[in-house]
N, C-alpha and C positions, 0 to 999 in steps of 0.2 A: 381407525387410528393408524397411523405410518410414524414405526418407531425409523429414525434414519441414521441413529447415533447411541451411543453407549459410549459413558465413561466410569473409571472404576477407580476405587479408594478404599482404605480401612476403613469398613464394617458398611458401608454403601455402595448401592448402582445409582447413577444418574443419569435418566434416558433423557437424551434431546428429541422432542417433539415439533416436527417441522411445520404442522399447520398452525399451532399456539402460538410458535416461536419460545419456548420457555423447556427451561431443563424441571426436570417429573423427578422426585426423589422416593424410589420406590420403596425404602426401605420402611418406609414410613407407615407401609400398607402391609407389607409381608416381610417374614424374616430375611435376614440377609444371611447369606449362606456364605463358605470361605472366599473369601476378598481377599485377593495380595493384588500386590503393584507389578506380577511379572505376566510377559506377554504367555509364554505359555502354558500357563496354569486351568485348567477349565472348570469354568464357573457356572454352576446354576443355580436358578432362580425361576421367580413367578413375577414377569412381567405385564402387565394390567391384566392378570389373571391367566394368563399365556403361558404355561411351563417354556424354559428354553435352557439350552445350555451350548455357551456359545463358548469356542476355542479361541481368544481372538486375534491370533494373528493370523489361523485360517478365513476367520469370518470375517473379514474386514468388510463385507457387503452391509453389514449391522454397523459400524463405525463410523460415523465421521467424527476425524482428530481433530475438534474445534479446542484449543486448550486455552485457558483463563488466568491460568494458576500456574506459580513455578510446582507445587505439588504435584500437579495433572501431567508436568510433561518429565518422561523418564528418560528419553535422548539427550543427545547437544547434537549442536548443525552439525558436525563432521559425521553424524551416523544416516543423513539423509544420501539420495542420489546425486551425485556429482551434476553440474551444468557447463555451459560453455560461456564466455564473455559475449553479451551480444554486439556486432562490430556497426551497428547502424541506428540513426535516429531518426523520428521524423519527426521537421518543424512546420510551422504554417507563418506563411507571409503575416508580417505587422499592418499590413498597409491601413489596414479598418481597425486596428484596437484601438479601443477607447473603452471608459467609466462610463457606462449610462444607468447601468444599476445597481445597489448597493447588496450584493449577498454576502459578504460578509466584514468583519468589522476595520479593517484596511482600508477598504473601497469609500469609507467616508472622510468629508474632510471636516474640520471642526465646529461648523455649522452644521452635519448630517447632510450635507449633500455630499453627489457621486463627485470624485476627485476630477480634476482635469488633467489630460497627460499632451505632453509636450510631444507631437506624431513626430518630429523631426529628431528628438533625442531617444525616443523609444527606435525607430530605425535601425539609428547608429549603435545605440546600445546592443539589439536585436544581430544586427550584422556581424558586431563583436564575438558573441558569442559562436553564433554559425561557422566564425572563422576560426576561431578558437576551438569549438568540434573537430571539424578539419585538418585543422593542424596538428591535433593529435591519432589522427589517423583512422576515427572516424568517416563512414557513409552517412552525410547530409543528405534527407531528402525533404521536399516542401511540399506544404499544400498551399494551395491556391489561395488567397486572398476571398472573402463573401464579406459583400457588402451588407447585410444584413446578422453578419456572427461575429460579434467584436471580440467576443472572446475568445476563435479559433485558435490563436496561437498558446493557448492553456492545453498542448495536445499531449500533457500524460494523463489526461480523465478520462476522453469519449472511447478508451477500449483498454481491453486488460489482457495483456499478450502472455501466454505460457510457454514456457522452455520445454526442451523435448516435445514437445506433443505441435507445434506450432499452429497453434489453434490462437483466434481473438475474440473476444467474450465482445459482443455488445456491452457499452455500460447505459444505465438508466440513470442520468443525469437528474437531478434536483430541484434545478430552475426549469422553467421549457424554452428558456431562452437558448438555452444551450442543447436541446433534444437535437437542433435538424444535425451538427456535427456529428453523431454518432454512424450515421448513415456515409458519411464524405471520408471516415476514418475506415467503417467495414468495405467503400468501395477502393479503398488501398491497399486493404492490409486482403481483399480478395483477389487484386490482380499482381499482388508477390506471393501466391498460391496459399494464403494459409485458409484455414475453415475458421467460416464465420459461427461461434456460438451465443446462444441467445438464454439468460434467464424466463423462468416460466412465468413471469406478468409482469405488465407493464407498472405494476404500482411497486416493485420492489426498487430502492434506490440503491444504485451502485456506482461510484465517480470511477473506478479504471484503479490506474496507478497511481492517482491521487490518496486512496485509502488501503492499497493492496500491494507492499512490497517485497520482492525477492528479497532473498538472503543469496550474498553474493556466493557463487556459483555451488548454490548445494537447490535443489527443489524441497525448498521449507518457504513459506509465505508469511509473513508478517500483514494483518491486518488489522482494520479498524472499525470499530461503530462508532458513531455519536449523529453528527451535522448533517454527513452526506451519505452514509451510505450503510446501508441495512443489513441487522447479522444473517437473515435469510439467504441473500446474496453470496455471500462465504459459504455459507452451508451446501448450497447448489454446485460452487464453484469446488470445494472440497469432495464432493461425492461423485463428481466425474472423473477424478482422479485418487486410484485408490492408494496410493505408495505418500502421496499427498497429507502431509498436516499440517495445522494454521495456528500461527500467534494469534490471540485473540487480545487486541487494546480495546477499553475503552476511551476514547477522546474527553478530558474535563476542560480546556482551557477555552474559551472563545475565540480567542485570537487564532490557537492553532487547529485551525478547521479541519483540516486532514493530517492524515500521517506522515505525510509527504514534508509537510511544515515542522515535525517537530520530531522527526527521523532520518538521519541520511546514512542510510548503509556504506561503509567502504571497501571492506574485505569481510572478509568469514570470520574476526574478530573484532573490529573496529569498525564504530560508528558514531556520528554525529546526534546526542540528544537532549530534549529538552525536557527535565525531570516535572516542571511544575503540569504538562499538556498531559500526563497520566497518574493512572489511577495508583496506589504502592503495591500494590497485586501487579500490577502493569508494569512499571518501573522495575520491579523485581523479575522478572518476567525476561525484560530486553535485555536489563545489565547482563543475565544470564548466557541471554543472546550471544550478547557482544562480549565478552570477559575484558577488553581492551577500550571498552566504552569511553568518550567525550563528553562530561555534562558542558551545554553550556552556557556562560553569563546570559545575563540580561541582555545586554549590547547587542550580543552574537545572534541570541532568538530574536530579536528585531530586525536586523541586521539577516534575515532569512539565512542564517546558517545551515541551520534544519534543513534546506530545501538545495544543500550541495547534491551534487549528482557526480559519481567515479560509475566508471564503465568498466574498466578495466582491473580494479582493485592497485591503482599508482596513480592515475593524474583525477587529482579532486578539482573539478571544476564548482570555484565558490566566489560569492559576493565580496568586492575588494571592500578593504579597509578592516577585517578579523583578524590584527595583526600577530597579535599574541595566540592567537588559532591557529592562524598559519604557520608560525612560529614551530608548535607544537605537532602541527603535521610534517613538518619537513625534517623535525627531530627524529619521528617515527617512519620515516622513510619514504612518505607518499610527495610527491610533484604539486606542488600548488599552483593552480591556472587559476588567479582573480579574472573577475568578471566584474561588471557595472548592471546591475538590473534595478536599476532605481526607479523607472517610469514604472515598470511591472509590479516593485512591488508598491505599487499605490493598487495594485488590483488585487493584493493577495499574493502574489507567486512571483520567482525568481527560478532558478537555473532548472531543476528536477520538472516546475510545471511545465516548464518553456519545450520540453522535450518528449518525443515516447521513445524507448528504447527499445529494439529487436533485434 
């Protein structure tokens, strides 16, 4: 058995179990010995029969910071390591997207068949944006057009780029429609030198930055399970990195498949969310996050608000017509760049999917 996590509370241990996938509540089996919420306090115990007594902010090899709970987490972002704004994105030519299959509940139209999209307004919209990157001072970079991956231009899934360490995770995509991209994104992100990393099996699902968000310039990670992507996958990606701990969402809504849809970070206070797409353990969790948090309307979550993207923590690039959003952002000091992403979101995704950031 491969204990790879400890978390700790009044009067309980709760080991995470990486091959079950499932948190072991040991206290259940043996006494629980003194429990506080402070890091250097040292605690011992009998785990699965194991004496140990772990210090743990020395032993962070026994840790991984998967937290669930606003209980569980005893920081705010301002106590992680600092990051830098990433200055670059990378897009993929529209020229082949299109609806040909329906994965999630967007992609249908009211008959259940796959949407049609208009290639000549998806272009133009597509362009808009690009230039709109640009203009704010953004590096534009594209990938090529496949005639066989309609949904290349969704390039914040097929990899999960880390700050400091410039490393890119493979992700293990969902559909296999979408597998051969992850290959087209590690031979990019390996000839602008980073290292390519790989989770340990091919059956764990991981979407990228689709489920896995920075917090704007601190190394703390906002994550997700539900639709697409596996809490094993966090777990792996959390234990390569020891300084490294993770918000843990659960996804409820259908509609918002990722985290991507019903989260948009803006700064180290403020962000865009959609209260009904999480759990109240979760909600509580982010608000925490965010202290300067955005719920928003109905309108707004349709309207892929959620799916704004700020690079910078000032210019919020989002779906035109949130006008009382925008409103409200410009009150609070941030730049509002509308966009048009309406062909796209017949597929699910608007500004944040259309892009990866590094």
């Amino acid at each position: 058995m491969v204990i790879t996590s400890l978390r700790y509370g009044i009067g309980q241990i709760n080991v995470w179990h990486r091959k079950s996938c499932s948190w072991l509540n040991t206290s259940e089996r043996y006494p629980a010995g003194k429990l506080v919420k402070h890091c250097d306090t040292v605690i011992s115990q009998h785990l699965f029969g194991v004496p140990c007594k772990l210090q743990l902010e020395t032993a962070r090899h026994f840790i991984v910071a998967i937290i669930r709970n606003l209980d569980g987490w005893h920081k705010r972002s301002s106590n992680y390591p600092p990051t830098t704004d990433n200055a670059s994105v990378l897009m993929a030519s529209p020229d082949c997207f299109a609806v040909v299959e329906v994965h999630n509940s967007h992609m249908a139209d009211s008959d259940g068949k796959p949407q049609r999209i208009d290639s000549k307004e998806a272009t133009k919209q597509w362009e808009q944006l690009h230039d709109s990157f640009a203009s704010k001072g953004l590096n534009v970079e594209v990938l090529d057009a496949q005639s066989s991956l309609v949904d290349l231009v969704f390039t914040a899934n097929p990899s999960f780029i880390v700050p400091l360490h410039k490393h890119a995770w493979q992700s293990k995509m969902a559909h296999n429609s979408r597998r051969p991209e992850v290959e087209l994104h590690s031979a990019f992100f390996e000839s602008r030198g980073y290292e390519i990393k790989h989770l340990s099996a091919n059956t764990i699902k991981c979407e990228g930055h689709g489920d896995g968000l920075w917090h704007p310039r601190r190394f703390l990670l906002h994550a997700a399970v539900g639709q697409r992507s596996d809490l094993q996958a966090w777990c792996e990606i959390d234990e390569a990195y020891p300084e490294l701990d993770i918000l843990l969402y659960e996804l409820e809504h259908p509609d918002f498949y990722h985290l991507d849809t019903a989260l948009a970070c803006l700064d180290e206070q403020t962000a865009l969310i959609i209260e009904s797409a999480f759990t109240a353990e979760g909600l509580a969790l982010v608000k925490a996050a965010f202290p300067e948090a955005i719920s928003l309307s109905n309108n707004e979550a349709y309207k892929f608000a959620g799916n704004a993207f700020c690079a910078d923590s000032k210019h919020v690039f989002i779906e035109q017509g949130c006008d009382d959003l925008n409103s409200e952002l410009s009150t609070r000091g941030f730049t509002v760049c509308p966009v048009a992403t309406q062909q796209f979101r017949l597929s699910g995704g608007s500004v944040f999917c259309l892009k990866q950031s590094f």
